[in-house]
C-alpha positions as a Python dict, from the first residue, in 0.01 Angstrom:
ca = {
    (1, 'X'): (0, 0, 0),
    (2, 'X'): (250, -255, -153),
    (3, 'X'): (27, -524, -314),
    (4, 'X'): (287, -756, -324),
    (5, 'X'): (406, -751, 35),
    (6, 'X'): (40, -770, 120),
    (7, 'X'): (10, -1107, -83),
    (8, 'X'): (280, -1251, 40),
    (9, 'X'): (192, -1177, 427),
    (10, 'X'): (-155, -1283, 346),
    (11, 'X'): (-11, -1653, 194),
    (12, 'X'): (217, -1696, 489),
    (13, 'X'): (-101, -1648, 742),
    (14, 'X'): (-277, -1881, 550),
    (15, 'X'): (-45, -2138, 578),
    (16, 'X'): (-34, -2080, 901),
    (17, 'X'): (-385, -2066, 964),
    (18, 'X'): (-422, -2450, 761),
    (19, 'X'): (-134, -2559, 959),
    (20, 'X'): (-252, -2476, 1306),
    (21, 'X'): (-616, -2575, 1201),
    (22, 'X'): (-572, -2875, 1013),
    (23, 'X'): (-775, -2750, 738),
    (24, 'X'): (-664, -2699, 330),
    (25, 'X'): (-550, -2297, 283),
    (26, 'X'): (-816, -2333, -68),
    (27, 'X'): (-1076, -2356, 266),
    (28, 'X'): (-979, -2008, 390),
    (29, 'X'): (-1046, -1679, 278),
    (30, 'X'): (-978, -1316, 410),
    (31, 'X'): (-1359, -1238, 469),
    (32, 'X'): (-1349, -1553, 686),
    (33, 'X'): (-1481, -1465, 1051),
    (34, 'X'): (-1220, -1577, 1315),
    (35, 'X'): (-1462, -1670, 1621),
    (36, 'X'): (-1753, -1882, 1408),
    (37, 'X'): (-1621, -1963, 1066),
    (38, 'X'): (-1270, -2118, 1146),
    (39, 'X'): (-1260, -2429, 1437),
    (40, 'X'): (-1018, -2233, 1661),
    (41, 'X'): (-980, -2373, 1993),
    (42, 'X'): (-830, -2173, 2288),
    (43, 'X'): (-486, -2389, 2212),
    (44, 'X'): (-501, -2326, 1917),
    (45, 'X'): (-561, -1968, 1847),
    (46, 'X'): (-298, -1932, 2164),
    (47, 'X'): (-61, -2136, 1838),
    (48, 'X'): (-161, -1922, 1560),
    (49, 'X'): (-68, -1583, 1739),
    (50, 'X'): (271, -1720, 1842),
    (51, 'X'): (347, -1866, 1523),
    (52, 'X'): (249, -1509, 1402),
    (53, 'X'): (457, -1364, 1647),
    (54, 'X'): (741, -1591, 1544),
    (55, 'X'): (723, -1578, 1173),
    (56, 'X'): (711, -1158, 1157),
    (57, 'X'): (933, -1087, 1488),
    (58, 'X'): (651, -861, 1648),
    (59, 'X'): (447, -887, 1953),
    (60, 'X'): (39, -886, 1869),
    (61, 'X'): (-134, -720, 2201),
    (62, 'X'): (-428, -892, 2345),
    (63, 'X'): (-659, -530, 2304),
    (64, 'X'): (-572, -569, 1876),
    (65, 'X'): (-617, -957, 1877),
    (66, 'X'): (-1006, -842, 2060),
    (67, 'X'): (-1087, -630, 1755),
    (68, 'X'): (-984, -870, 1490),
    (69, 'X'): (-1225, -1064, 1304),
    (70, 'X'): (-1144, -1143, 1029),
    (71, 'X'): (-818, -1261, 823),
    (72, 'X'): (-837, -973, 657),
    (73, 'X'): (-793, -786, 969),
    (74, 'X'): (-535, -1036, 1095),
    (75, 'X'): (-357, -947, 785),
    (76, 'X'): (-422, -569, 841),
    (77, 'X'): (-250, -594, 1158),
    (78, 'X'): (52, -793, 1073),
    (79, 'X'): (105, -490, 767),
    (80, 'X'): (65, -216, 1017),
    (81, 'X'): (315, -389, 1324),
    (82, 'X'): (622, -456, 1007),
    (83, 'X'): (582, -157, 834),
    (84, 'X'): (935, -19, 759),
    (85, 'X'): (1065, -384, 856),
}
């Protein structure tokens, strides 16, 4: 697994995350739980999967947004779907 690619996806969903959110990226880490640790509203998660979508040119289906749960597993994902990219 290429650490640095890895890194650098994880910063970019972090920025994302404290830009959607309103809340400072130091207040977000990768063990975070998506549905009870960060204040997602139904707008706004809608936001953070198309800004996803947008920033890595991939389509996130709704079955593998159900199973994440984590920003780790957000960040998983996002390494699986641009692999070779």
């Amino acid at each position: 697994m290429d650490d640095s690619r890895r890194e650098q996806i994880y910063k970019e969903v972090i920025r994302i995350l404290s830009a959607d959110l309103e809340v400072s990226a130091e207040d977000i880490d990768t063990t975070m739980d998506l549905n009870t640790e960060l204040p997602f509203d139904s707008l706004q998660l809608y936001e953070f999967v198309i800004d996803l979508e947008e920033a890595y040119n991939i389509k996130l289906p709704d079955e593998m947004l159900d199973q994440m749960k984590t920003v780790d597993d957000i960040v998983n994902l996002i390494m699986r779907l641009t692999d070779g990219k």
